[in-house]
C-alpha positions as CSV (number, residue, x, y, z in Angstrom):
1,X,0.0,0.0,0.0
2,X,1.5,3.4,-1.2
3,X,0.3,6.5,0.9
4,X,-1.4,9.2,-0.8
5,X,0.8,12.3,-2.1
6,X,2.1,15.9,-1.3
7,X,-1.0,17.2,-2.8
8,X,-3.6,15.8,-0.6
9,X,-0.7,16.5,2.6
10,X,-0.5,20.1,1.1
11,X,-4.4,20.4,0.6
12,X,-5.7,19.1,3.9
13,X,-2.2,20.9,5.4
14,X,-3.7,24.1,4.5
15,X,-7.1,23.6,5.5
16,X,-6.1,22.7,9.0
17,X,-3.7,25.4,9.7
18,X,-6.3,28.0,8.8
19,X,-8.9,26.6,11.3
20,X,-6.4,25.7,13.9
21,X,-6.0,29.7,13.5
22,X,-9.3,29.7,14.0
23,X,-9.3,27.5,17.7
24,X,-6.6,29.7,18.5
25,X,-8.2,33.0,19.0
26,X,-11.0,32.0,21.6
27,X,-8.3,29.9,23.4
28,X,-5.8,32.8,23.7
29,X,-7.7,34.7,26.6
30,X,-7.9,31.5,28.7
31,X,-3.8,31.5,27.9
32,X,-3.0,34.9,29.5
33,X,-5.3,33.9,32.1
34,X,-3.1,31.0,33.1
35,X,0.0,32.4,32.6
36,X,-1.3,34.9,34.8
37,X,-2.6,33.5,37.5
38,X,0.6,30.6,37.6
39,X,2.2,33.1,39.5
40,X,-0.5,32.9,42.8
41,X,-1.0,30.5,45.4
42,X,-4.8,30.1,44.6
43,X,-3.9,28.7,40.9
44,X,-4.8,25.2,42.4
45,X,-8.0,26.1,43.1
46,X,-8.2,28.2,39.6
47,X,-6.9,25.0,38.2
48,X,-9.2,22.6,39.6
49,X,-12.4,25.2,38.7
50,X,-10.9,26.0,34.8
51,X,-11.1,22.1,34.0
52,X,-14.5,21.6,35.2
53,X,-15.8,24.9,33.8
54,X,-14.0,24.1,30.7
55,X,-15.6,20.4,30.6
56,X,-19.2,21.9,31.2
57,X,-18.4,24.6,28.2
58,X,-17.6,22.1,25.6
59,X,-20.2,19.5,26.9
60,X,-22.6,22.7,26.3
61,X,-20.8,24.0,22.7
62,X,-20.6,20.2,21.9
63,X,-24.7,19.8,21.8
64,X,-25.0,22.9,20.0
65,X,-22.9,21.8,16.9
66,X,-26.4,20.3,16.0
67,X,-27.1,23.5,14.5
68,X,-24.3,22.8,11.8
69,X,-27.0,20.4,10.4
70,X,-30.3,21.7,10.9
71,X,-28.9,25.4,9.5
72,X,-27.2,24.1,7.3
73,X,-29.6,22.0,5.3
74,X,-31.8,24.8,5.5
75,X,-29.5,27.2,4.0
76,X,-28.4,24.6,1.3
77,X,-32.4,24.2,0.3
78,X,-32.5,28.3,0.2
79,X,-35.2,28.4,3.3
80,X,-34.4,31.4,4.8
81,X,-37.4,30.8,7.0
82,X,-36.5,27.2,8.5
83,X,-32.6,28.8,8.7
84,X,-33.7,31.4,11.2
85,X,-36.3,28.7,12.9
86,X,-33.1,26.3,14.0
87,X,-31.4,29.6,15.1
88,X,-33.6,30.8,17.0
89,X,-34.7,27.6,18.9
90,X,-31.0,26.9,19.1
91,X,-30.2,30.4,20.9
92,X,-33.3,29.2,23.0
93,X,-31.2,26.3,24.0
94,X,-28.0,27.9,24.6
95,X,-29.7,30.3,26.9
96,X,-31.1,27.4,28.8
97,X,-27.7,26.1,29.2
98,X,-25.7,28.8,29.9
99,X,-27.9,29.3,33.0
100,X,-27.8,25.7,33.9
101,X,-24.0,25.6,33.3
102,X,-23.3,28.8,35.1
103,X,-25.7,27.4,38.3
104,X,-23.6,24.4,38.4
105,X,-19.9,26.3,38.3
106,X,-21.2,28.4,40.8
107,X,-22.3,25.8,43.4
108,X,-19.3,23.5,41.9
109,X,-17.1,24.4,45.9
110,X,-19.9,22.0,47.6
111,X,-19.5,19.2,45.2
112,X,-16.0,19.6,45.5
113,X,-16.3,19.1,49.2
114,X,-18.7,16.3,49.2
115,X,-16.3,14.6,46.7
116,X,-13.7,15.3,49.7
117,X,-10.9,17.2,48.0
118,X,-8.6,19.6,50.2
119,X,-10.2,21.5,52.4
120,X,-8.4,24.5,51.2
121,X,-9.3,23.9,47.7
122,X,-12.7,24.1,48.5
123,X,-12.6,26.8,50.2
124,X,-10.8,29.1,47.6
125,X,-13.1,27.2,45.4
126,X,-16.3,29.1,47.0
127,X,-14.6,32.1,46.7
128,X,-13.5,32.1,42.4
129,X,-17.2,30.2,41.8
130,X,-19.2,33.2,41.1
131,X,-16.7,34.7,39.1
132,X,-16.4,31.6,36.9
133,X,-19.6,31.5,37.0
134,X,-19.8,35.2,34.7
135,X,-18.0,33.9,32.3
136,X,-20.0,31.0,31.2
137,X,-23.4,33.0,30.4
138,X,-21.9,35.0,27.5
139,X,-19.8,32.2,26.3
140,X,-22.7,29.7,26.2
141,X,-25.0,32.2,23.9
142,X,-22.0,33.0,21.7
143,X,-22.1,29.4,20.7
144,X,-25.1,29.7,18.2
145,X,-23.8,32.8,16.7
146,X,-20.4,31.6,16.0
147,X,-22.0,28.9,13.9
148,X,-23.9,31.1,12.0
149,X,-21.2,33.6,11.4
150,X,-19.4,30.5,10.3
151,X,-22.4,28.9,8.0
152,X,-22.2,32.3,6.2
153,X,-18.7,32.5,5.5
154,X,-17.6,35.1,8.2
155,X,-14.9,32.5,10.1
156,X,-12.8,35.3,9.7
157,X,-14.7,37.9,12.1
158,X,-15.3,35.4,14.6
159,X,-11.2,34.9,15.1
160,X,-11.6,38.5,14.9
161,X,-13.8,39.2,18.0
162,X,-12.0,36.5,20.0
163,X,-8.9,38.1,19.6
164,X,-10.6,41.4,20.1
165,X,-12.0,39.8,23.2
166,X,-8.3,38.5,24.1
167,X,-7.1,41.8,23.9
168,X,-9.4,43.6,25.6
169,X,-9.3,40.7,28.6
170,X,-5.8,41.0,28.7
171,X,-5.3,45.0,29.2
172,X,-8.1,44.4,32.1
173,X,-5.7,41.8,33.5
174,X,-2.9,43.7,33.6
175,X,-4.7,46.9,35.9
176,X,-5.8,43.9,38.1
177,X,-2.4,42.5,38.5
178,X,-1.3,46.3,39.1
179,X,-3.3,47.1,42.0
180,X,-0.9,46.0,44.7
181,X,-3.4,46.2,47.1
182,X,-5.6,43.0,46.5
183,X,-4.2,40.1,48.1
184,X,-3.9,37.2,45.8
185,X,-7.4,35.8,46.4
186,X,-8.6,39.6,45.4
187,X,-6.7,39.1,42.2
188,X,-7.6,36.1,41.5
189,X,-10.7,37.1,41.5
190,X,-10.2,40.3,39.7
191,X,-8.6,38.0,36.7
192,X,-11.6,36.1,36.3
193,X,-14.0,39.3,36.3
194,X,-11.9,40.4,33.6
195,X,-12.5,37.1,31.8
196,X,-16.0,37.5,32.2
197,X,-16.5,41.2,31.1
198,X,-14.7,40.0,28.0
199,X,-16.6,37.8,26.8
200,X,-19.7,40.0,27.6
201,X,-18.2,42.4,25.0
202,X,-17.5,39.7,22.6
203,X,-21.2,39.0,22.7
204,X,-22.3,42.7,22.3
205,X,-19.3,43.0,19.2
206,X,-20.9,40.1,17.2
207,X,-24.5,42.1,17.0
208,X,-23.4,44.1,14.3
209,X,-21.6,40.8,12.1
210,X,-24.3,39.0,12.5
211,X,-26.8,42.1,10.9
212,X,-24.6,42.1,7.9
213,X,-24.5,38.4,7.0
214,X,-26.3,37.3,4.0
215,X,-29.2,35.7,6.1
216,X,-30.3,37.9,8.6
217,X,-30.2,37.1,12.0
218,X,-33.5,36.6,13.2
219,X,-35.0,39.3,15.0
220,X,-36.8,39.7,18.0
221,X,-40.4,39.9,17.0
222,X,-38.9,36.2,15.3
223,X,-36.9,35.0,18.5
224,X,-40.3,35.5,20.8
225,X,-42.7,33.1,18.2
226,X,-40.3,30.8,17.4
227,X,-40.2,28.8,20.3
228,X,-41.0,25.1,19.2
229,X,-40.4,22.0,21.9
230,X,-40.3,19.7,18.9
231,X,-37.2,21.9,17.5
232,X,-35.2,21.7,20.8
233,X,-36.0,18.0,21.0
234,X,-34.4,17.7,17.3
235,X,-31.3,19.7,18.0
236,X,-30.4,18.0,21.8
237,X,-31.6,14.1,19.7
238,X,-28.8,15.2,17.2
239,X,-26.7,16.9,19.8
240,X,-26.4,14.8,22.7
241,X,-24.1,11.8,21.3
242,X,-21.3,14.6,20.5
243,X,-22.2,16.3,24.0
244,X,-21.6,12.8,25.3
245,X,-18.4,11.9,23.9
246,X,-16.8,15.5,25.1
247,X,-18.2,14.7,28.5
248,X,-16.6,10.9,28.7
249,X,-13.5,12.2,27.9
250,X,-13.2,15.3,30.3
251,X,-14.7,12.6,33.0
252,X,-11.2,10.7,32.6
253,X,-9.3,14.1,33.0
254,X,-11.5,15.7,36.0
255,X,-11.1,12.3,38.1
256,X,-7.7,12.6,37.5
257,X,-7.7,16.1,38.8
258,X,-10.3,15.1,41.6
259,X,-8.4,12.5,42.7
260,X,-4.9,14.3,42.9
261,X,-6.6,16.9,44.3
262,X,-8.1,14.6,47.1
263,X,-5.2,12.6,47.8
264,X,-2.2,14.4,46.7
265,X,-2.9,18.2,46.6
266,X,0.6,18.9,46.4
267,X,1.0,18.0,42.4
268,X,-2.7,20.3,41.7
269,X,-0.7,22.9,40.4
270,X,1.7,20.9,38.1
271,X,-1.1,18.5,36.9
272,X,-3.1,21.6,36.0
273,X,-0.4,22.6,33.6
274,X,0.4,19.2,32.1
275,X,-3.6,18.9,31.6
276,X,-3.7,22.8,30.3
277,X,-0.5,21.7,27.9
278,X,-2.3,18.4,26.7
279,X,-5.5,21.2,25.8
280,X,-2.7,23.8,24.1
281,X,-1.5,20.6,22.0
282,X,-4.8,19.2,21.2
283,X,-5.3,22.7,18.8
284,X,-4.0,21.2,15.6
285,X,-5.9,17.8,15.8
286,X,-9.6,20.3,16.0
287,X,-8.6,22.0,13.2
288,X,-7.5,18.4,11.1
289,X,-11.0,17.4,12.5
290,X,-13.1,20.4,11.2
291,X,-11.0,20.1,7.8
292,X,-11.5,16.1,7.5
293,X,-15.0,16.5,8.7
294,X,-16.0,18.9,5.7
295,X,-13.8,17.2,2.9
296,X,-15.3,13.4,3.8
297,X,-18.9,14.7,4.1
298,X,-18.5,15.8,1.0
299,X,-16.8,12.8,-0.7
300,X,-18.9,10.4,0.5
301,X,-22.1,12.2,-0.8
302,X,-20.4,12.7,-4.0
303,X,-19.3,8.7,-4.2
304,X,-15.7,9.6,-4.2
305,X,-14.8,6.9,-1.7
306,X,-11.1,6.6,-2.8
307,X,-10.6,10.2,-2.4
308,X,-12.1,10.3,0.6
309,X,-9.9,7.3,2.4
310,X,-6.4,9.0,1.0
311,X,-7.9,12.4,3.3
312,X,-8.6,10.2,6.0
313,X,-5.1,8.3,5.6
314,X,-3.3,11.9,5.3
315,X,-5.7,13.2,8.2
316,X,-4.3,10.6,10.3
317,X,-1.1,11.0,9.4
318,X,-1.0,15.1,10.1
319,X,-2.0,14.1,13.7
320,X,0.4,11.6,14.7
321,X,3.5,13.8,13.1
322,X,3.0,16.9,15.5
323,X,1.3,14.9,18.6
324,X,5.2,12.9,18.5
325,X,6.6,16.1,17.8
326,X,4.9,17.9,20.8
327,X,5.6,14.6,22.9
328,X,9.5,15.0,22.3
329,X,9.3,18.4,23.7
330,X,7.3,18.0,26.4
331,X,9.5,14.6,27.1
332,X,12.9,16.6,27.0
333,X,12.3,20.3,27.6
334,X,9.6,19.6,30.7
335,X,10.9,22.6,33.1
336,X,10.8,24.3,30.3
337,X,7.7,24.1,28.7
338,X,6.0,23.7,32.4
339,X,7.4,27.0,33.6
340,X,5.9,29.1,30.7
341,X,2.7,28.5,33.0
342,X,3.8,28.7,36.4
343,X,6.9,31.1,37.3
344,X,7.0,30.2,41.3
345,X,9.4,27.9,43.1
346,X,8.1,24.3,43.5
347,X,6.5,23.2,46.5
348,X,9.3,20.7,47.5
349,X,12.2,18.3,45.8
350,X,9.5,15.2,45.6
351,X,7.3,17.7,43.3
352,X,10.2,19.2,41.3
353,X,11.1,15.3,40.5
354,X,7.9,14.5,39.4
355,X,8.2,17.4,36.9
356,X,9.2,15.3,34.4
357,X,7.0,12.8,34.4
358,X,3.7,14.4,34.2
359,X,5.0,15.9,31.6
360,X,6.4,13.0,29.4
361,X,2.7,11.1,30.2
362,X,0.6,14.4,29.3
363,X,2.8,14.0,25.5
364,X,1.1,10.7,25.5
365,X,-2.1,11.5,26.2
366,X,-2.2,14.3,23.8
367,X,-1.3,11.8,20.8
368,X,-4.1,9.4,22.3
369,X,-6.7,12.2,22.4
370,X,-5.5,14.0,19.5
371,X,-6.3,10.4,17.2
372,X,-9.2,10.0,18.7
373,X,-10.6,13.6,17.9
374,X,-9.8,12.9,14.5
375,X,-10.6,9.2,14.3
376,X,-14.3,10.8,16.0
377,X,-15.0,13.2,13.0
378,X,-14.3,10.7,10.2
379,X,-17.0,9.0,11.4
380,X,-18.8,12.0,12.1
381,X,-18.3,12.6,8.0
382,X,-19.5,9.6,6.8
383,X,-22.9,10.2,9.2
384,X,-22.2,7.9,12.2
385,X,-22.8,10.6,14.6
386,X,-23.5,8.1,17.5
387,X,-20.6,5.4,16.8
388,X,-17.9,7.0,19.1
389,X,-20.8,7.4,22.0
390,X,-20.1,3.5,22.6
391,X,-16.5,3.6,22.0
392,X,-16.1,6.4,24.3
393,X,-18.4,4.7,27.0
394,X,-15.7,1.7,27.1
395,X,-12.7,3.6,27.0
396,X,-12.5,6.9,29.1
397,X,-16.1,5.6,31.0
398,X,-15.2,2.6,32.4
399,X,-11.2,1.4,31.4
400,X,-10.2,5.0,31.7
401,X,-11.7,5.3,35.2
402,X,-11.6,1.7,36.9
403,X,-7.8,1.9,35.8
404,X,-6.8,5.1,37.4
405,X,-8.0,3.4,40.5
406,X,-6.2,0.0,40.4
407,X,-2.7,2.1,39.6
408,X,-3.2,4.7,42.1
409,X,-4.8,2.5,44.6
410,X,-4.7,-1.1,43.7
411,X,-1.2,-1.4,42.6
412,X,0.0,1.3,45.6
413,X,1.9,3.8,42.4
414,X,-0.2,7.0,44.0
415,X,-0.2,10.1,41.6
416,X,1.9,8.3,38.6
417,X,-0.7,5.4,38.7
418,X,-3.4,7.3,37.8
419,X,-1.4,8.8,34.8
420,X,-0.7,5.5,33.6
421,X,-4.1,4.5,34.2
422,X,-5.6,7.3,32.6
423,X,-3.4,7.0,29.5
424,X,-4.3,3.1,29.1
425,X,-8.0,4.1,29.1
426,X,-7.4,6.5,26.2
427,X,-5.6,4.1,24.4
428,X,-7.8,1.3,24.6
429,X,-10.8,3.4,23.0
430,X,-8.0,4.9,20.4
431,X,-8.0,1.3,19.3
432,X,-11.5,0.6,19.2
433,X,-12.3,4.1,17.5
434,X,-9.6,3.2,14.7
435,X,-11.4,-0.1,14.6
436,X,-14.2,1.5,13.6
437,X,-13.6,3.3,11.1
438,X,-10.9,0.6,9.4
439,X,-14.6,-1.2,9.2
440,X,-16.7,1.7,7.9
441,X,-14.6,3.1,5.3
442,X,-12.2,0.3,4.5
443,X,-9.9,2.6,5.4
444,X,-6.3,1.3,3.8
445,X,-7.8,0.6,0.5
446,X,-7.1,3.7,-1.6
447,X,-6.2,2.4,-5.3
């Protein structure tokens, strides 16, 4: 079997870099944050509340990618109508989450108790909640507009407003960190307000994109009697399965971070940054997955089956070359990398030693996830929607989780157990995913 050829590397190449661009810009706020905040003795506590508020955001986001379809088919069939129908319900939806998400970050210090991690965790826990909280309301609603700023070709303005956003969060981040008389709880705090206000102006800076797309957003009169339970039941049927892959796999990372935060709080900070690294390296593989998504759905609805394998082949193949270039680094450069994130003196000599090692294992588990996001959207491509729901139920549901706690606990390794345990899960539903799809698309046969 000969691989497919520049063009289809260059091609696909192209395509990815542009929308990893385009995953870049709303990440790059939640970078300064963190690089921020790394200097502070609350960031374990940031950490700890960033993952799960991070977990509930793309669980949310995740459901509403739904609206790709429904809008979609809509706008392909020219009904302007039915296009502003799905939009509206769908903005119906977000709001409904983004008060349902924001109600569970802010109450998220008692389930952290009740879960028993560190007392002082908590603690600063109850303290960031409410600010967290702020920030998922605007970025919830901004979900549905993004995807119809995208559906009518403005990709561009929406990099635009989150790096408008980023710039405008990072200016209010520096006169926080300026005021030297807020203790670092008070800036903490203050960081996270920035965050939030943000976003808020990211939401009111899309108003006028969205009036000067093709298809008009739909008004308010429209919003108000377009309300329709059989519509929201149609976008969280479609929705869910994607909604429930992104949760499986953030369950495998937050038990991680639960569990070190439980039983060894001493590594929060430095598993925070390995888990914030394996996010920063996971970039490329969304935009391959956007890219593959589009070219295969396409392909397969044309009958170019050949064509579409080679994409899949070279998809796969984009993935693995920078996830092993990433793991080298993070392998052999791991004070390095680790201390672009967190600038303070370490803790003790055990947790300086361990350095290392997080970050060799969070290399591996950003190839791992990395091939499964893209194994996920071929199959996404070709319609199977719901096929990685099962997959991800065996792997990061029950061998991810059951074998964090016979390495941690069982086998008496502590906090490297559950990195190996975690790692095993992933690769176990790598290999059934890649199963999968070798089955659904007869994957190596491309002459």
């Amino acid at each position: 079997m000969s691989l497919p050829g520049r063009s289809y590397l260059h091609s696909l190449g192209m395509q990815s870099l542009w929308l990893t661009f385009a995953q870049l810009a709303p990440f790059s706020l939640g970078f300064i944050m963190h690089r921020i905040l790394g200097t502070l003795d609350t960031y374990g506590a940031f950490g700890l509340l960033d993952k799960l508020s991070f977990a509930t955001i793309l669980g949310g986001t995740g459901m509403m990618q739904a609206l790709y379809f429904f809008c979609g088919k809509n706008l392909g069939q020219g009904n302007e109508d039915g296009y502003k129908h799905s939009l509206a319900n769908g903005l119906f939806l977000a709001f409904f989450l983004a008060v349902s998400l924001s109600t569970l970050i802010y109450s998220s210090g008692v389930l952290f108790r009740l879960i028993g991690i560190d007392p002082h965790l908590s603690h600063l826990t109850d303290e960031l909640a409410p600010f967290m909280a702020i920030i998922i309301v605007p970025t919830m609603i901004l979900a549905p507009i993004k995807i119809h700023l995208v559906l009518n070709q403005k990709a561009g303005h929406v990099s635009f407003l989150f790096a408008f956003g980023a710039m405008v969060g990072a200016i209010l981040c520096y006169f926080v960190m300026e005021r030297e008389d807020l203790n670092p709880l008070q800036t903490t705090q203050g960081i996270l307000l920035a965050g939030g206000i943000a976003n808020s102006l990211i939401l009111l800076a899309s108003i006028p994109f969205c009036l000067g797309t093709r298809v008009k957003f739909p008004g308010p009169f429209l919003l108000s009697s377009s309300f329709s339970w059989q519509s929201q039941k149609e976008i969280i049927s479609m929705g869910w399965p994607i909604s429930g892959v992104i949760l499986l796999e953030n369950f495998a990372i937050l038990l991680s971070l639960f569990m070190i935060g439980t039983f060894w709080p001493q590594y929060t900070a430095i598993h925070t940054i390995a888990l914030l690294w394996v996010s920063i390296g996971l970039l490329v593989s969304l935009g391959v997955s956007q890219a593959i998504v589009q070219r295969i759905s396409i392909l397969w609805s044309q009958g170019e089956l050949l064509e579409g394998r080679r994409f899949c082949l070279v998809a796969i193949m984009i993935t693995l070359g920078f996830s092993t270039a990433l793991m080298y680094a993070f392998s052999y450069y791991p004070y390095e990398t680790l201390s672009l994130f967190h600038q303070r003196e370490f803790s003790g000599i055990e947790v300086k030693k361990m350095v290392p090692f997080f970050m060799m294992q969070a290399g591996i588990l950003c190839t791992l996830q990395s091939l499964i996001i893209v194994l996920a959207a071929i199959l996404r491509g070709i319609g199977q929607t719901r096929a990685p729901l099962v997959q991800a139920l065996l792997g990061y549901g029950i061998f991810g989780g059951l074998s964090q706690y016979l390495f941690a606990f069982s086998l008496a390794m502590g906090a490297t157990g559950l990195w190996f345990g975690m790692n095993l899960g992933f690769a176990i539903t790598v290999l059934i995913l890649f199963r999968k799809v070798v089955e659904e698309i007869n994957l190596f046969r491309i002459h």
